[in-house]
PLY file of the C-alpha trace (Angstrom):
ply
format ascii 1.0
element vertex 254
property float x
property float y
property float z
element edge 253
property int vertex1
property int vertex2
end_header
60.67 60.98 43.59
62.77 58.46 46.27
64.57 61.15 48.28
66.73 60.88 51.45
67.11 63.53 54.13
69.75 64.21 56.92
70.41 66.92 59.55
73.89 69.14 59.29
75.78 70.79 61.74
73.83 74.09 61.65
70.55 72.59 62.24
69.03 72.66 58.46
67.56 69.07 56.92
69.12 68.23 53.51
67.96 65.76 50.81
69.48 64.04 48.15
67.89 62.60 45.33
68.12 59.19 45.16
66.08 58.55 41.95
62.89 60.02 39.85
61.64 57.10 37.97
62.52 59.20 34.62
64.66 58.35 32.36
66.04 61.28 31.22
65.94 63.16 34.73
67.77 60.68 36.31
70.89 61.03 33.56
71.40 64.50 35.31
73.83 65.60 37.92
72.43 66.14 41.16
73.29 69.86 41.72
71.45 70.33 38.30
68.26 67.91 39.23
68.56 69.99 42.43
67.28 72.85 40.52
63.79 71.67 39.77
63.18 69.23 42.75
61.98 71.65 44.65
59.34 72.92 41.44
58.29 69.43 40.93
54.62 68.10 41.71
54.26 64.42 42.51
51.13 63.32 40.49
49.38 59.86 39.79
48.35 59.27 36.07
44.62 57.31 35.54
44.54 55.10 32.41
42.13 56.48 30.09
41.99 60.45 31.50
43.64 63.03 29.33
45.90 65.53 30.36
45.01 69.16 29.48
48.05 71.57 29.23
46.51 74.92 29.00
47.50 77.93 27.09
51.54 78.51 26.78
51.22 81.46 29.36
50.01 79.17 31.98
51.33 75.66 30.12
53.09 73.24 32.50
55.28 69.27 31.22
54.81 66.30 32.79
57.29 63.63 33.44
55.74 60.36 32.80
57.66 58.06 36.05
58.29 54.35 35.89
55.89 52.10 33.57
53.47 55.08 32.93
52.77 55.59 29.11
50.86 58.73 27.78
50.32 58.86 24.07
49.59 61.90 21.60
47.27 61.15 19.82
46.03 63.80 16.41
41.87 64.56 16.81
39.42 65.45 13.64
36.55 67.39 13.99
34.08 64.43 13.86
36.03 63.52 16.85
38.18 60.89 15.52
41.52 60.34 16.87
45.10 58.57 15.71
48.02 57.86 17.72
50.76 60.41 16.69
53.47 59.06 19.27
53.91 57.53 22.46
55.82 58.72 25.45
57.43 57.05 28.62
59.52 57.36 31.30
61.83 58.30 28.61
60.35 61.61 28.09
58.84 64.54 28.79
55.00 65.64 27.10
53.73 69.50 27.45
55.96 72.63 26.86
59.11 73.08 26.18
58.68 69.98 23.65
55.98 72.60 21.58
53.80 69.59 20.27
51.22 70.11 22.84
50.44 73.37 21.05
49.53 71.98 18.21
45.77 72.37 16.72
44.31 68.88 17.67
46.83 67.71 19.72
45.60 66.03 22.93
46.98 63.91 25.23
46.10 60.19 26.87
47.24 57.88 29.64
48.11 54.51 28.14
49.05 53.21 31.34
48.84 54.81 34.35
51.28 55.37 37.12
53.46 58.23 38.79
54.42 61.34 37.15
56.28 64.54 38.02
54.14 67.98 37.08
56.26 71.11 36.61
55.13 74.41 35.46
56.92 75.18 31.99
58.06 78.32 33.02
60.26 77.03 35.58
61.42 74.07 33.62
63.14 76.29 31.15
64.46 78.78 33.75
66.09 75.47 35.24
67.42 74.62 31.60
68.88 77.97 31.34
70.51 77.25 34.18
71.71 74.13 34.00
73.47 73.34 30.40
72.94 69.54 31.32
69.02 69.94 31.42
68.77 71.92 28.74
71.23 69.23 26.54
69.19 66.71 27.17
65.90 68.37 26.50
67.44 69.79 22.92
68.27 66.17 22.50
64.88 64.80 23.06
63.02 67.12 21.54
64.94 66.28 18.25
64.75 62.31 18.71
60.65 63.15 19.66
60.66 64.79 15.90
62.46 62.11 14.41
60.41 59.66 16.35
56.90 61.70 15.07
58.64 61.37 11.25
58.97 57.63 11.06
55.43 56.85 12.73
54.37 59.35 9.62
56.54 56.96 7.22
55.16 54.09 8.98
51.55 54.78 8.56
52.22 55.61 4.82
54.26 52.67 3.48
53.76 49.79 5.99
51.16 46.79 6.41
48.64 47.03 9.58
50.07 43.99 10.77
54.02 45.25 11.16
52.61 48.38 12.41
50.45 46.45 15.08
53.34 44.61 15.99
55.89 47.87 16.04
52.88 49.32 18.47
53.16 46.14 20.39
56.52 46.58 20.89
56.68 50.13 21.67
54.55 49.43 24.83
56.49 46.64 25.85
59.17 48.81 25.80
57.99 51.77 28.21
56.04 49.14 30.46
58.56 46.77 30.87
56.78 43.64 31.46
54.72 41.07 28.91
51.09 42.11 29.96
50.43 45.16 27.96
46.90 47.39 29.03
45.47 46.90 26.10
42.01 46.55 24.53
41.53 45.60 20.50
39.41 49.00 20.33
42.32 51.14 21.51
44.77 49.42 19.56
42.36 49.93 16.12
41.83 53.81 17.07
45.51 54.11 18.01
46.22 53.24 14.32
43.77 54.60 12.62
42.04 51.07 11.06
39.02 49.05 12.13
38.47 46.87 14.68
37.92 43.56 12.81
41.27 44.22 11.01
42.68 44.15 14.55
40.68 41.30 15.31
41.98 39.13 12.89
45.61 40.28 12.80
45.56 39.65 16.85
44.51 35.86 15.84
47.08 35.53 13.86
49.65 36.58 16.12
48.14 34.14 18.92
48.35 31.51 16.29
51.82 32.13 15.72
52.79 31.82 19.44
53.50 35.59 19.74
50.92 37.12 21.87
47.65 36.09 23.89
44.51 37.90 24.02
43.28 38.33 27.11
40.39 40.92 28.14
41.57 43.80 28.41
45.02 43.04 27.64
47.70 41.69 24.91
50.29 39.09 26.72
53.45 39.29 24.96
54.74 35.36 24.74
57.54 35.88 21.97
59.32 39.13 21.92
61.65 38.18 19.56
59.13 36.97 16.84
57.26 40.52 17.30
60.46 41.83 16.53
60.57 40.01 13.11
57.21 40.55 12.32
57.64 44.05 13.18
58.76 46.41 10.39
62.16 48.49 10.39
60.18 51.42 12.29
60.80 50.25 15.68
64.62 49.62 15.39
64.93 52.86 13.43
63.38 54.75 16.79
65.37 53.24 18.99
68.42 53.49 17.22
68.19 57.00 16.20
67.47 57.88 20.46
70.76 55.77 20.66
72.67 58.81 18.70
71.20 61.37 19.73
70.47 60.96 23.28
72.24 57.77 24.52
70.61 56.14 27.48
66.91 57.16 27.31
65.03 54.70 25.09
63.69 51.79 27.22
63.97 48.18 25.45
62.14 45.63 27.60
63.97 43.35 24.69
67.36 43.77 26.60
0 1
1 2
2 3
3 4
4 5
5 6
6 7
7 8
8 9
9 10
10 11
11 12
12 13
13 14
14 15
15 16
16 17
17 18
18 19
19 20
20 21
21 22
22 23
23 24
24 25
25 26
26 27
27 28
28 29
29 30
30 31
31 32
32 33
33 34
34 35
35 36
36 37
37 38
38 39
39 40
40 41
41 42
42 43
43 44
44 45
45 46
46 47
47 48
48 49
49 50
50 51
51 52
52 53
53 54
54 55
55 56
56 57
57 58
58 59
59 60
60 61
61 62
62 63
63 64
64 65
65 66
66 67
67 68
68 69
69 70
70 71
71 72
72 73
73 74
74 75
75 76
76 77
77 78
78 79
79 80
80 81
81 82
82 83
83 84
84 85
85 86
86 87
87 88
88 89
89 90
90 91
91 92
92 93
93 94
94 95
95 96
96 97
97 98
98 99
99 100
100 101
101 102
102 103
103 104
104 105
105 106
106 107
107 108
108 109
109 110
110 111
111 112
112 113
113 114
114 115
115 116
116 117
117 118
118 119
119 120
120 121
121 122
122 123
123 124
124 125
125 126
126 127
127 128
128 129
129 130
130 131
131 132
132 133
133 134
134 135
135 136
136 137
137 138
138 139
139 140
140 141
141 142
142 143
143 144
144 145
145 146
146 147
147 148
148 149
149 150
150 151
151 152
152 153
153 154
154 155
155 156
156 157
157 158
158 159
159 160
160 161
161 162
162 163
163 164
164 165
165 166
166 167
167 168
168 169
169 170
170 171
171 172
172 173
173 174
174 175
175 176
176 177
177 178
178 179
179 180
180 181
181 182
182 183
183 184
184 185
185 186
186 187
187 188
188 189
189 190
190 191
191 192
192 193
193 194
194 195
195 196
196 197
197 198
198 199
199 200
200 201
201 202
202 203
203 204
204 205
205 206
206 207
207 208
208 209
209 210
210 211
211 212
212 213
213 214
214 215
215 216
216 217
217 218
218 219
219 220
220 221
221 222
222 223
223 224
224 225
225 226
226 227
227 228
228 229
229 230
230 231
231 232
232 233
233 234
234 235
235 236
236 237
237 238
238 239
239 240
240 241
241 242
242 243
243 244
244 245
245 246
246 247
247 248
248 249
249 250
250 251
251 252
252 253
């Protein structure tokens, strides 16, 4: 967190918060972000690691900073996983959201970068302090829902090559620039289909002037024809963050 410090009259340093890198922390007042500045641990994400939250009596959120992505991803038994959602600097992941609690629930950098770590506990003793924090995190925590609904629609009713390109786009979003961490693997367990199905609909996109494979990574070359190969999904999202909490969803499309 950028911060700025200056000595009064009486002796005593100050700071003021210039900004956090978070979306939604940085759409608060000062005197209420000055509530939790002093809570906050500055932390760097790895890409690939997975963040363990710990039972709720010792439970703590993370504020993903910047172009740092973590995604939630729903684990079987037979270890199998499926992207459930995706966070960014948009968001908060861990308590109070309540997902992390859920029975195979974990959590995974996408792409790594700063984050702020804050005990739980505090966080919503700074909420009940501060009706601004608290607004926006009742805000979020609906669109988050809303946001965990359509990827469930998505999955149900839509081809693997609109969701690809809705995934695509998603990441572009929180990242903010065309060359997306990204390996065909990750993108096939991320939604839930194999990797020659990936394969192929990746070649087709390239074909189509859209995106480049690269090792490693997906260039995006033609954001607007992802968008139209896309399904509804991805507008739906961002709209429905629009009306409920104006200001927070990220759109590297403008």
């Amino acid at each position: 967190m950028a911060s700025s410090s200056a000595e009064d009259e009486g002796g005593i340093r100050s700071w003021a918060v210039r900004r956090s890198g978070n979306r939604l922390l940085d759409r608060l007042p000062l005197a209420d972000l000055e509530l939790l500045q002093t809570q906050f641990v500055p932390v760097i994400l790895t890409m690939g690691s997975q963040l363990e939250f710990g039972d709720r009596a010792t439970s703590f959120a993370v504020f993903p900073c910047d172009s740092t992505v973590l995604s939630l991803q729903i684990a079987t038994e037979d270890g199998r996983a499926v992207e459930a959602l995706m966070v960014g600097a948009e968001g908060v992941v861990g308590q109070p959201s309540d997902l992390t609690g859920l029975r195979g629930l974990r959590c995974q950098v996408l792409a790594g970068g700063p984050g702020l770590k804050v005990e739980a506990s505090r966080l919503a003793a700074a909420a009940a302090a501060a009706p601004s924090l608290q607004a926006l995190l009742d805000g979020y925590r609906t669109a988050l829902l809303g946001q965990a609904m359509q990827a469930a629609a998505c999955a149900a009713l839509h081809q693997v090559e609109e969701r690809t390109c809705r995934r695509l786009l998603e990441l572009h979003d929180r990242i903010g620039r065309a060359e997306l961490p990204m390996t065909q693997e990750a993108l096939a367990d991320a939604l839930g289909v194999r990797r020659t199905t990936i394969t192929r609909i990746i070649a087709g996109l390239e074909e189509r002037g859209l995106v480049q494979h690269r090792r490693s990574r997906v260039l995006v070359l033609d954001r607007k024809g992802l968008e139209a190969a896309s399904c509804e999904c991805h507008g739906a999202v961002a709209a429905m963050f629009a009306r409920l909490v104006p200001g927070l969803y990220p759109s590297a499309g403008g």
